[in-house]
C-alpha positions as CSV (number, residue, x, y, z in Angstrom):
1,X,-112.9,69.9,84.8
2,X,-110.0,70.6,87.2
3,X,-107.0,69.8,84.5
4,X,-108.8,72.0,81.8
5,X,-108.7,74.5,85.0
6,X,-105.0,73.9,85.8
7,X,-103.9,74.4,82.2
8,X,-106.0,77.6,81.6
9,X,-104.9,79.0,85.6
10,X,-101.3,78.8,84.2
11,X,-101.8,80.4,81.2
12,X,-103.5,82.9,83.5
13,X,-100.1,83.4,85.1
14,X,-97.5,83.4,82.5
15,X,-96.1,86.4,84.2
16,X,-94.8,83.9,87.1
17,X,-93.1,80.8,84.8
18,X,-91.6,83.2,82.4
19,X,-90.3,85.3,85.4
20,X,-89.0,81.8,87.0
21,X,-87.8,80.9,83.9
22,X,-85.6,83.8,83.3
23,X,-84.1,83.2,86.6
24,X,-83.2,79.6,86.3
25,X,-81.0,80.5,83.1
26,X,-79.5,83.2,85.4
27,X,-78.8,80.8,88.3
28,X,-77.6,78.3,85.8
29,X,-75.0,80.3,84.6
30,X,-74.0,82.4,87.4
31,X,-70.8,83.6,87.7
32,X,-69.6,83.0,84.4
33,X,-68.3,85.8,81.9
34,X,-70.5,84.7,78.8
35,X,-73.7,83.2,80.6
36,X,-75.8,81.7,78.2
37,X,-74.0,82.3,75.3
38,X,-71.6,79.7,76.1
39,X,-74.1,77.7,74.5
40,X,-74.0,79.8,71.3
41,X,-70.2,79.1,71.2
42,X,-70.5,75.8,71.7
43,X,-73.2,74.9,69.2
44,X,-70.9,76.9,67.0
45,X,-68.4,75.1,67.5
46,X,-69.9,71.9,67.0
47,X,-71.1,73.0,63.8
48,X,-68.0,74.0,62.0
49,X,-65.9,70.8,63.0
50,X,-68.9,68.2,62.4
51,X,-69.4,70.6,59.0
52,X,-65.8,70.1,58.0
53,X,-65.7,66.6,58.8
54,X,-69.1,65.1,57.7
55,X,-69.6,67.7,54.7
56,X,-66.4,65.3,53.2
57,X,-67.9,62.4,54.7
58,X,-70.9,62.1,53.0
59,X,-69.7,64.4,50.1
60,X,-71.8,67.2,50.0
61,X,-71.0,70.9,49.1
62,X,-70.5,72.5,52.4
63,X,-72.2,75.7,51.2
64,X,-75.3,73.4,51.1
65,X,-74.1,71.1,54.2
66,X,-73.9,73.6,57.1
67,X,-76.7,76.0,56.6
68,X,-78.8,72.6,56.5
69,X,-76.4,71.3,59.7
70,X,-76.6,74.5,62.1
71,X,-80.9,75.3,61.4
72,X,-81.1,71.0,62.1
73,X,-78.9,71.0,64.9
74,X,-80.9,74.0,67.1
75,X,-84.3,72.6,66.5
76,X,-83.1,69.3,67.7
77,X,-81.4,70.7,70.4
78,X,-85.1,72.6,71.5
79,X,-86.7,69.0,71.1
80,X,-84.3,67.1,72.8
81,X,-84.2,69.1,76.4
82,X,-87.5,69.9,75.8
83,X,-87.7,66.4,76.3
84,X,-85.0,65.0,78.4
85,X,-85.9,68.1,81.0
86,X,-89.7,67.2,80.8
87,X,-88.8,64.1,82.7
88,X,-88.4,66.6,85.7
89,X,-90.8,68.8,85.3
90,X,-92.7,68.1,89.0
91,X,-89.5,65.8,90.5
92,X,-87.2,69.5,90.2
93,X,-89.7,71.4,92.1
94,X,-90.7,69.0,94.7
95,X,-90.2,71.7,97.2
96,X,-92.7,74.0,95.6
97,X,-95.4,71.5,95.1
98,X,-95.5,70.6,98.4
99,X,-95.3,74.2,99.9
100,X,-97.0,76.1,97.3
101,X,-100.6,75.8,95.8
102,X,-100.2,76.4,92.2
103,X,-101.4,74.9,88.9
104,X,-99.0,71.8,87.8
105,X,-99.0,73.3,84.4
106,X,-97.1,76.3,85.5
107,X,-94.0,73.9,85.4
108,X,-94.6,72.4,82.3
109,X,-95.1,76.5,80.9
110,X,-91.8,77.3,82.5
111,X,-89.9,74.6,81.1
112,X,-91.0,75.4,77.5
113,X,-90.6,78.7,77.7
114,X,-86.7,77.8,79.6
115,X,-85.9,76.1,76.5
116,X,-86.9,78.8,74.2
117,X,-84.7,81.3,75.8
118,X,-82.0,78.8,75.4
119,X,-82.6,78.7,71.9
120,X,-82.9,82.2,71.2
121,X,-79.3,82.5,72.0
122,X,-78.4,80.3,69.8
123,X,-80.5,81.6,67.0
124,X,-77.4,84.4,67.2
125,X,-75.9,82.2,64.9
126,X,-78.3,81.7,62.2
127,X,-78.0,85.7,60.7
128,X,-74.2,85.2,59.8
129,X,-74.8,81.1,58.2
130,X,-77.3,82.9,56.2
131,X,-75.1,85.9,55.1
132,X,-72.2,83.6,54.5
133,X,-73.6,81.0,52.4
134,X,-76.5,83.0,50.7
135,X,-79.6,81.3,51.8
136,X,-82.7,83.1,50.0
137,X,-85.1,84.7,52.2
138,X,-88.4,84.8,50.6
139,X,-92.2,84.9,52.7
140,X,-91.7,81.0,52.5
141,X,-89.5,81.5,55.5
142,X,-92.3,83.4,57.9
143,X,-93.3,79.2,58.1
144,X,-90.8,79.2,60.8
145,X,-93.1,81.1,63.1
146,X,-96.4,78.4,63.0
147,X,-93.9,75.6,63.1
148,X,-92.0,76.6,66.2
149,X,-95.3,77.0,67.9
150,X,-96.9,73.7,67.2
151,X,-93.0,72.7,68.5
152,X,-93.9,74.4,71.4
153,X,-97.2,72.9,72.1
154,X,-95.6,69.6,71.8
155,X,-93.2,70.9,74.4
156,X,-96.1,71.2,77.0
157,X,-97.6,68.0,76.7
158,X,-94.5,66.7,76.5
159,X,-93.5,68.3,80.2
160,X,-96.8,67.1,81.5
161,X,-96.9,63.8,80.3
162,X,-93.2,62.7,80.5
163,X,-92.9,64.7,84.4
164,X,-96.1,62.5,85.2
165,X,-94.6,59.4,84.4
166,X,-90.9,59.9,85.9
167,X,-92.5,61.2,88.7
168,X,-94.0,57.5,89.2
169,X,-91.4,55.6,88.0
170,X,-88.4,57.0,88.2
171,X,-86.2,54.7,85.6
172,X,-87.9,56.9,83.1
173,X,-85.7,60.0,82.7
174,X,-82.5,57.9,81.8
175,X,-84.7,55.6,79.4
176,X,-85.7,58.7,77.8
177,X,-82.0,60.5,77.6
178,X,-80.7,56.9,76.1
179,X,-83.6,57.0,73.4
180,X,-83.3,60.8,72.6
181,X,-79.7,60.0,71.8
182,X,-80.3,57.2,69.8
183,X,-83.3,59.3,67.9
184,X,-80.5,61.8,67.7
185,X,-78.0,59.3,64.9
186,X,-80.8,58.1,63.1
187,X,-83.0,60.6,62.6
188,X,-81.6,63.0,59.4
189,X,-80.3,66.0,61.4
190,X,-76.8,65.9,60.6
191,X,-77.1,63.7,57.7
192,X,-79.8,63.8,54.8
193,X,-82.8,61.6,53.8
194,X,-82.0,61.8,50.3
195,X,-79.1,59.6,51.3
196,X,-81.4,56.7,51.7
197,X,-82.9,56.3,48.4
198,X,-85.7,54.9,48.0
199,X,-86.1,54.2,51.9
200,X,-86.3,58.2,52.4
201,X,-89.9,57.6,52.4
202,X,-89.8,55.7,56.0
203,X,-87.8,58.2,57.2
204,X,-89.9,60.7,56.7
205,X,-92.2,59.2,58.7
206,X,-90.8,59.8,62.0
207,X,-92.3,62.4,64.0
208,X,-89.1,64.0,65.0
209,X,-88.0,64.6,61.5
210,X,-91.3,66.5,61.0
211,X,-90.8,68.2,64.1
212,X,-86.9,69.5,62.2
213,X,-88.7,69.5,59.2
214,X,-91.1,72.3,59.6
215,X,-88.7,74.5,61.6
216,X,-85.6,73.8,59.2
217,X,-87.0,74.0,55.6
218,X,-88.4,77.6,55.7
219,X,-84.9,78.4,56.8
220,X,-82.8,76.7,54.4
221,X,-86.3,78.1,51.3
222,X,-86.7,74.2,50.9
223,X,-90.3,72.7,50.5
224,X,-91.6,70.4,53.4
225,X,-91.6,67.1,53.1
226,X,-94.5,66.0,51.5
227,X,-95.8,64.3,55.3
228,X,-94.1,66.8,57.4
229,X,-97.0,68.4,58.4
230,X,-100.0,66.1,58.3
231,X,-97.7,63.9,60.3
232,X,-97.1,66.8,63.0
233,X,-100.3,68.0,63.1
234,X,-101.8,64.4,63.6
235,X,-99.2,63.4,66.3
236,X,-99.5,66.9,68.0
237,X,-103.6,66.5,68.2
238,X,-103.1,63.0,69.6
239,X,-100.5,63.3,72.1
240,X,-102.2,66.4,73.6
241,X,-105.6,64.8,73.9
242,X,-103.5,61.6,75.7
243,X,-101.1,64.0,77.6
244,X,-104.7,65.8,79.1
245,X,-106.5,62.7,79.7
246,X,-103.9,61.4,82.0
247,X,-103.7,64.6,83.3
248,X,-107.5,64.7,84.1
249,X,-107.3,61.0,85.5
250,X,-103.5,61.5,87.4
251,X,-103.2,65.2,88.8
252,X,-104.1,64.6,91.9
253,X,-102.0,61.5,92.8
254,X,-98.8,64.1,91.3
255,X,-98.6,65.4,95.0
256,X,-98.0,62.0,96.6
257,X,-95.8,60.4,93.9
258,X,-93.0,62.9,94.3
């Protein structure tokens, strides 16, 4: 089958995404003193005023509040442009497609793997949160490791599936960054599902919290939510399987509809 080909041809040639993907952080920050730690200052930043603020808000210790605020914070931030730049996976590289015979999923690769660079200058931050506030470090925390993957396996369909779409219809990128924002306030990333009551359990449900939930609990030495990762696992099987029947049935019309 010619998308199970594409996918595995891709793979085949990580060497070239993760090569282009290096250089688009480069040209993305070019010329400035701190390149892409400009994002570490300003998730920084963001932490300590929406700490300050919202730990008072919602009263919670803040020795509790921001570790749980900065690990919540970088996961979303991976989801979210994960997603919002998986709208333009094919549209940004219009140029290429149409010059350059390569498998579709070497864009998808390279946006994931963008992203991941992005957040690995972030993750500066996480050793001194942890030192500060004391959060335990046990083996519970190597859980990080298979949950960022299955976050990065969601990232691929994601950049297939969502670039497919916006590639046809183009109202579909700003539909996306409006619903990723409103995702954003009412998904507990900033604010906690304990704060709910007894509606914590509906919550829980959402997909995206998972998605936090199995990157941000080993950090903090919490326990998952109870449906964290059926819920993941479930919603990761099922999108892919979508994500590469469309894929199958769509990748040739990709060409023409950019």
């Amino acid at each position: 089958m010619e998308a199970a080909s594409d996918l595995s041809a891709g793979m085949r040639q990580r060497w070239l995404w993760m090569a282009v993907a290096m250089q688009d952080i480069r040209l993305r920050y070019r010329g400035s003193i701190l390149g892409p730690f400009w994002l570490t200052t300003s998730t920084a930043v963001m932490v300590v005023a929406m700490g300050l603020v919202y730990s008072r808000l919602f009263r919670m210790e803040i020795t509790h509040y921001l570790p749980y605020l900065t690990f919540g914070l970088i996961a979303w931030q991976f989801i979210s442009t994960v997603i919002n730049e998986g709208c333009q996976t094919f549209l940004s590289v219009q140029a290429v497609i149409l010059q350059v015979p390569l498998p579709f999923s070497i864009h998808a690769y390279r946006n994931v793997w963008r992203n991941v660079l992005v957040m690995a200058h972030n993750l500066v931050i996480l050793p001194p949160v942890m030192w500060y506030f004391d959060v335990p470090i046990s083996w519970h925390t190597l859980w990080v490791v298979p949950g960022f993957l299955v976050l990065c396996i969601n990232g691929v369909w994601v950049s297939i599936l969502f670039g497919m779409i916006s590639a046809r219809f183009r109202d579909v990128p700003p539909i996306v960054t409006n619903f990723v924002m409103v995702i954003f306030f009412v998904t507990p990333i900033f604010w906690s599902a304990d704060s709910l009551g007894k509606a914590k359990t509906y919550i829980e449900l959402n997909p995206l919290f998972a998605a936090v939930d199995i990157v941000r609990a080993p950090l903090l030495g919490t326990d998952f939510s109870p449906y964290s990762w059926p819920i993941m696992l479930a919603f990761t099987i099922g999108c892919s399987a979508l994500s590469f029947f469309l894929f199958a049935r769509f990748r040739s019309r990709i060409t023409f509809w950019i």
